[in-house]
C-alpha positions as CSV (number, residue, x, y, z in Angstrom):
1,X,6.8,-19.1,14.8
2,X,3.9,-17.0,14.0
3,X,4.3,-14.1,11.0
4,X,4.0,-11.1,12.2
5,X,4.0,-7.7,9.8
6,X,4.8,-7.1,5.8
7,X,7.2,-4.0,5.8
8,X,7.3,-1.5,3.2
9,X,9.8,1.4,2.5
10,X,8.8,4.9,2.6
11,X,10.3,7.9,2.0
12,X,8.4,10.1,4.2
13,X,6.2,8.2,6.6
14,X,4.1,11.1,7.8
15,X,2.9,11.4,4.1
16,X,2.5,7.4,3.8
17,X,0.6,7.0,7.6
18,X,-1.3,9.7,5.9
19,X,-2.0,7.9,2.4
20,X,-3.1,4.6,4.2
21,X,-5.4,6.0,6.6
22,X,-7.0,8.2,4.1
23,X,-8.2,5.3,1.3
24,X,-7.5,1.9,3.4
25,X,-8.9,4.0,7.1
26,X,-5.6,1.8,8.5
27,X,-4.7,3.6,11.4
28,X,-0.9,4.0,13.4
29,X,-0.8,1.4,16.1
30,X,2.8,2.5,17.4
31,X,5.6,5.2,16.2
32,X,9.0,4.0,16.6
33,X,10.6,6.7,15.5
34,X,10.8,6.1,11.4
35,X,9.2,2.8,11.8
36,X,5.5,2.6,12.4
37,X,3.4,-0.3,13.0
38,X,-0.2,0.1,11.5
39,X,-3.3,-2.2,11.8
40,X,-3.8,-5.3,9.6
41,X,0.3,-6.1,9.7
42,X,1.9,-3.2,7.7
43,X,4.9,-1.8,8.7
44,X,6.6,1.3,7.3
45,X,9.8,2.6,7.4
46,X,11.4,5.3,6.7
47,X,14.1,5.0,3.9
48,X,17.0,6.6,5.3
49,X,16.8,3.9,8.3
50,X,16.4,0.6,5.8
51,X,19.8,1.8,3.7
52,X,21.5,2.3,6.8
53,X,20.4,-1.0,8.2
54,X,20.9,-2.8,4.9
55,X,23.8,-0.8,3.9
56,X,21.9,-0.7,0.6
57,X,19.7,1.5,-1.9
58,X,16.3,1.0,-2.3
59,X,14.8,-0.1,-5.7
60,X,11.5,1.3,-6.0
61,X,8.5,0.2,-8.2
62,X,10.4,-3.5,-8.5
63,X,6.9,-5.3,-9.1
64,X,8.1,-8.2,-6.6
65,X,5.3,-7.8,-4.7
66,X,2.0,-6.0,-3.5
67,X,0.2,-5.2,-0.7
68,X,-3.6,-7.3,-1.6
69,X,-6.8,-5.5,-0.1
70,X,-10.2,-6.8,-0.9
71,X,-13.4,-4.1,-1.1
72,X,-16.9,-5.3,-1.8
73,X,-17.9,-1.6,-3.2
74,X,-14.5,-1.0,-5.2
75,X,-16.3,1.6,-7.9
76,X,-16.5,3.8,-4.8
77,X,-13.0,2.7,-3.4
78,X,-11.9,3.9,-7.2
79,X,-13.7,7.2,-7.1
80,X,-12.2,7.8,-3.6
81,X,-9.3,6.9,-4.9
82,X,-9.0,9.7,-7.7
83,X,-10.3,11.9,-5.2
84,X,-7.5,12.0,-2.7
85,X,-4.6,11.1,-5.0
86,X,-5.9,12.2,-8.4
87,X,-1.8,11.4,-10.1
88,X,-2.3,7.8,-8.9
89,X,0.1,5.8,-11.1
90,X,-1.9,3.0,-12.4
91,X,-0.3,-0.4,-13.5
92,X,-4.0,-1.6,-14.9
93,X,-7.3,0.8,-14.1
94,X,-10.6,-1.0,-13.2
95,X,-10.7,-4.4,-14.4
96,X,-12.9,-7.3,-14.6
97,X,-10.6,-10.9,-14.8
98,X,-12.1,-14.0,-16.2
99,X,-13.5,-15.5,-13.2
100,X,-15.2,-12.3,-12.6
101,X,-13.6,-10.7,-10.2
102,X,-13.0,-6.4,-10.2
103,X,-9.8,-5.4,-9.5
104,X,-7.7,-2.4,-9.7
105,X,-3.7,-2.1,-9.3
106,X,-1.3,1.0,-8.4
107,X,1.1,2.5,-7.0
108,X,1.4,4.2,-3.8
109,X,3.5,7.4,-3.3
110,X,6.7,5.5,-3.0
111,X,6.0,3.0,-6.0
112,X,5.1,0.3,-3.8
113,X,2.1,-2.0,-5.6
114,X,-1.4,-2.5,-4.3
115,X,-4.1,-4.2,-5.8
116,X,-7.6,-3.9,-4.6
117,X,-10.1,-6.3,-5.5
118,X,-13.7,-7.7,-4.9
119,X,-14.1,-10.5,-2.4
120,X,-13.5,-14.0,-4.1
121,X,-16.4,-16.1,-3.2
């Protein structure tokens, strides 16, 4: 068995392909039609299709999980950041933990969490 792809709800996956390629330069590897494949194993999909295959709603901003990205120059990454998407919804701003690594965590559009931090070495 080999994994695959993390999938994340969206409710508008023009806007979200849109939000990843602008700060993360992920691009679309293949539209199906309200569920896209993008590089580095992220899926989205549009919320009208994950309620109707769940038969479900969709909790937003749970804080289960997060997508994880790691940026060597993450003061530009954060000034990018407030650039594009200046109401970014921050869950802790720029911060340096213990063992000395930066890292900043947020939102996307859709309340799903990303941290982006400095390499661990």
């Amino acid at each position: 068995m080999q994994f695959k792809s993390t999938l994340i709800v969206v409710k508008d996956i023009q806007k979200s392909k849109k939000y990843y390629e602008d700060l993360f330069g992920i691009k679309m590897l293949v539209d199906y039609d309200g569920n896209m494949l993008l590089e580095n194993g992220i899926s989205l999909q549009e919320e009208k299709y994950w309620k109707k295959f769940l038969g479900r709603d969709v909790t937003y901003k749970n804080n289960s999980s997060e997508l994880y990205f790691e940026e060597k120059n993450i003061e530009s990454f954060v000034e990018k950041l407030e650039k594009f998407y200046p109401d970014t919804e921050y869950v802790n701003r720029l911060m340096t933990h213990s063992w000395g690594q930066k890292v900043v965590r947020f939102y996307d559009p859709d309340g799903n969490l990303i941290e982006v931090g400095t390499p661990i070495e």
